[in-house]
N, C-alpha and C positions, 0 to 999 in steps of 0.2 A: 504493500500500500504506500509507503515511502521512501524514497528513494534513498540508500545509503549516503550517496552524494552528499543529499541535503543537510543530513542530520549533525550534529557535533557534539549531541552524548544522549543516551540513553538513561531513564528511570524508572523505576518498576514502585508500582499502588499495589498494594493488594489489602483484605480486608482485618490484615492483623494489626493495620496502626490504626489505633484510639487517637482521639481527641474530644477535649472537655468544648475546643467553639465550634458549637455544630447544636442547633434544636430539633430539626427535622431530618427527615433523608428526602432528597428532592434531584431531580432529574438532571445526572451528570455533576455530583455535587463533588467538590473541591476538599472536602477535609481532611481528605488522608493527602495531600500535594502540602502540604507544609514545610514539609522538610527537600520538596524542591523548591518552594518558595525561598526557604532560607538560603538557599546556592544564589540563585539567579536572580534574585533582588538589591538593591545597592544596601548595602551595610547601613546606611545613613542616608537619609530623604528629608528633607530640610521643608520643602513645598506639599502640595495638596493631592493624595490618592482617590480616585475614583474605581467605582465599583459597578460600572454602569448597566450589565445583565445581574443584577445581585443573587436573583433565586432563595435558595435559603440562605445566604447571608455567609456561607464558610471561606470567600474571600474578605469581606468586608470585617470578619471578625478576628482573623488573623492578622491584618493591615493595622485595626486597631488595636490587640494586644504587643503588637511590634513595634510601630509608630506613634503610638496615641491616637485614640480616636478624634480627635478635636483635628486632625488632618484630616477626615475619613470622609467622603460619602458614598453612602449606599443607596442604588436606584434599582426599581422593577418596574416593569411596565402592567404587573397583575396585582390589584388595589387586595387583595386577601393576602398575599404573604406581605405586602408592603406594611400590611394593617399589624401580623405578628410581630413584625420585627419591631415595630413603634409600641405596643403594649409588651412584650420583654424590656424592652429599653424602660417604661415610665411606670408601668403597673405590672411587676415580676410575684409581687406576693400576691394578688388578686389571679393573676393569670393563673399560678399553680393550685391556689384554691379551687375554681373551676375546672379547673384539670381534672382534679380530686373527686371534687364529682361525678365528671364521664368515668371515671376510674371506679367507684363503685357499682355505678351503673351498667357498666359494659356488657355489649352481646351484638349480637347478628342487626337485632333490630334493633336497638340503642344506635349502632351507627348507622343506618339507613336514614334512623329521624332526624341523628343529629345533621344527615347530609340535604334534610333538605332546609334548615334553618339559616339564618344571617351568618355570611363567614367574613365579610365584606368590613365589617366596621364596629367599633367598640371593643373592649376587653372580653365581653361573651363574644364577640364575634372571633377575636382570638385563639380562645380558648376551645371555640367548636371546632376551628382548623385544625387546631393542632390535636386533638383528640383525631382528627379523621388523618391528618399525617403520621400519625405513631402506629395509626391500626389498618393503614389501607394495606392491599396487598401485595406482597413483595415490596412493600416500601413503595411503590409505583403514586408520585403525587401525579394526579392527571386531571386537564380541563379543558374540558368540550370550547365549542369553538363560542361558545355564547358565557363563557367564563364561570360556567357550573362545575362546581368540581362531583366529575365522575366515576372515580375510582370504587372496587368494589372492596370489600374486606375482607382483611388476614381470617380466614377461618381455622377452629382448633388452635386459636394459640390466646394467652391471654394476654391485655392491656398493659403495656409499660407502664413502671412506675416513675415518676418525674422527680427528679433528686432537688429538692428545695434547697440545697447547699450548692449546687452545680449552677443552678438558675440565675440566683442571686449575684453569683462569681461571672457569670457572663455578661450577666444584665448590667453589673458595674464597668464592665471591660468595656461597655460601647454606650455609655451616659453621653458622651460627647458627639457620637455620631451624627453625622449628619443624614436623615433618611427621606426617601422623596420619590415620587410616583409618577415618573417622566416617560414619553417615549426617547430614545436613544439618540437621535437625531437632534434634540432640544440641548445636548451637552457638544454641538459641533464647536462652539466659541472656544473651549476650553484650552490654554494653554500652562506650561511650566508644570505640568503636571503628571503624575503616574498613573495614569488608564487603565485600566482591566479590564479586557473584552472578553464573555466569555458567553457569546449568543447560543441560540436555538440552533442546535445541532444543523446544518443547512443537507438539503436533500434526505431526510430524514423523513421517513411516511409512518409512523407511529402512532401520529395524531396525541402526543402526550402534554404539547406543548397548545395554551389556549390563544397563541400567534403565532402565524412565522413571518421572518421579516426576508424582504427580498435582497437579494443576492448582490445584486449589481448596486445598489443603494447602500446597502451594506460600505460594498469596497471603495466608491463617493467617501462618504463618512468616512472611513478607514486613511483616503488620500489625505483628506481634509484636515486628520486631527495628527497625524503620526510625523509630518514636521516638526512641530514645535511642543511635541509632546514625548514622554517615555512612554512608550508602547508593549503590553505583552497580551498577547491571544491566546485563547485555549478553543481546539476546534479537534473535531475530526477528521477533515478531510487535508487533501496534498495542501502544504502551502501556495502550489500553483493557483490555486481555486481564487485565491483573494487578492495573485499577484501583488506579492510582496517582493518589496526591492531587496540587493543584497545587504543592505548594512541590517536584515535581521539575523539571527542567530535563529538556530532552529534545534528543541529536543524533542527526544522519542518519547511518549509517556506509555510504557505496558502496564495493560490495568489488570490483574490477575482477582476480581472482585465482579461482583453485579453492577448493572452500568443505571440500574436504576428504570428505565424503558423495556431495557432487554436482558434476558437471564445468559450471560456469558461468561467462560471459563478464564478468558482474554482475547483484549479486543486492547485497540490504541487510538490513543491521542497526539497532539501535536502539544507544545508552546511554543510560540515563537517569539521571541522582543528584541529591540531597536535600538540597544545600548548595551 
């Protein structure tokens, strides 16, 4: 799938590294790249990091545990994980409270109901997501094209429990963050800055993702912002796809874990950045 050529070092994910920033499992999520974050990021970042596909937030949390969040923003373009990330951040003890509840409650038809309730806004609405992200199936966060979240549920297994000491420890790591509900395109101004691209899988028919954004718009945006900015992507396909110039650098990433969409043993990814 990529060319030896291109590459200038190889990494391997797989699902035995833990990490505390991480709330949900969400499609193509970032938490176990940490420790390729800590190679290939500058030691010292003085200016402002962007998080502009945020998803569940496992770039934006690590950005802030390294750099301080008060450098940090985190963007998604689906107003339901936007809405957990902002009630972890300001309401972490009410959030697990309600947790607690779906937690006693739990079964087949407990998340059916709670899937058809407000996920969209407030601290219950929080709290309903994330109850339906700890219990969907295989982890699979999924949303129809009209931003229903449709995923079915882990059957025979029971409810995680939500560590009120873990909570609290993240929810303080990203007090300062900055968090917001933008299309991607709305950050083209952006310079002196550390961008993290880390979109909708492109050419992907999964239907897991409740947009996709086009291709050639995409790589616009991409020309537009990787001048006068530090650039690093996280994608699936050939670097060719996005025609990238040579001053990027290009790693292997083998994920020897579940990719979240799809149930595989290994599969790969790209990063690539510009410094």
């Amino acid at each position: 799938m990529f060319s030896s050529t291109n590459v200038s070092k190889e990494f391997v994910v797989n699902n035995r590294r833990s990490t505390k920033l991480k709330i949900i499992p969400y499609i193509g999520c970032k938490a176990g790249f940490s420790y390729i974050f800590d190679e290939i990021l500058p030691a010292e970042f003085d200016n402002h990091l962007y998080d502009i596909f945020g998803g569940g937030g496992s770039f934006a949390f690590y950005a802030c545990a390294r750099y301080g969040a008060k450098r940090v923003t985190y963007n998604d373009n689906n107003p339901v994980v936007v809405n957990l990330i902002q009630h972890l951040q300001c309401e972490p003890h009410k959030l697990w409270s309600l947790y607690n509840e779906h937690y006693k409650q739990s079964s087949e038809q407990h998340f059916y109901d709670v899937r058809t309730q407000n996920l969209e806004s407030g601290v219950d609405g929080a709290a309903n997501f994330l109850y339906l992200a700890k219990n969907a199936f295989s982890g699979k966060i999924r949303f129809n094209r009209k931003n229903r979240f449709n995923s079915s549920v882990r059957k025979h297994s029971r409810c995680p429990k939500l560590d009120l000491g873990d909570l609290l420890q993240l929810s303080e790591t990203i007090q300062e963050l900055t968090i917001v509900n933008k299309d991607y395109t709305e950050f083209s101004a952006v310079t002196n800055a550390l961008v993290y691209l880390d979109p909708p899988y492109f050419n992907n028919s999964n239907r897991h993702y409740n947009s996709v954004i086009d291709l050639q718009e995409f790589n616009r945006f991409l020309r537009t912002i990787e001048t006068n900015n530090k650039i690093v992507l996280s994608e699936q396909n050939e670097p060719a796809v996005f025609g990238l110039p040579d001053s990027y650098s290009v790693c292997l990433v083998i994920l020897k874990r579940s990719l979240q969409y799809v149930t595989q043993s290994q599969s790969r990814e790209m990063i690539a950045f510009n410094f």
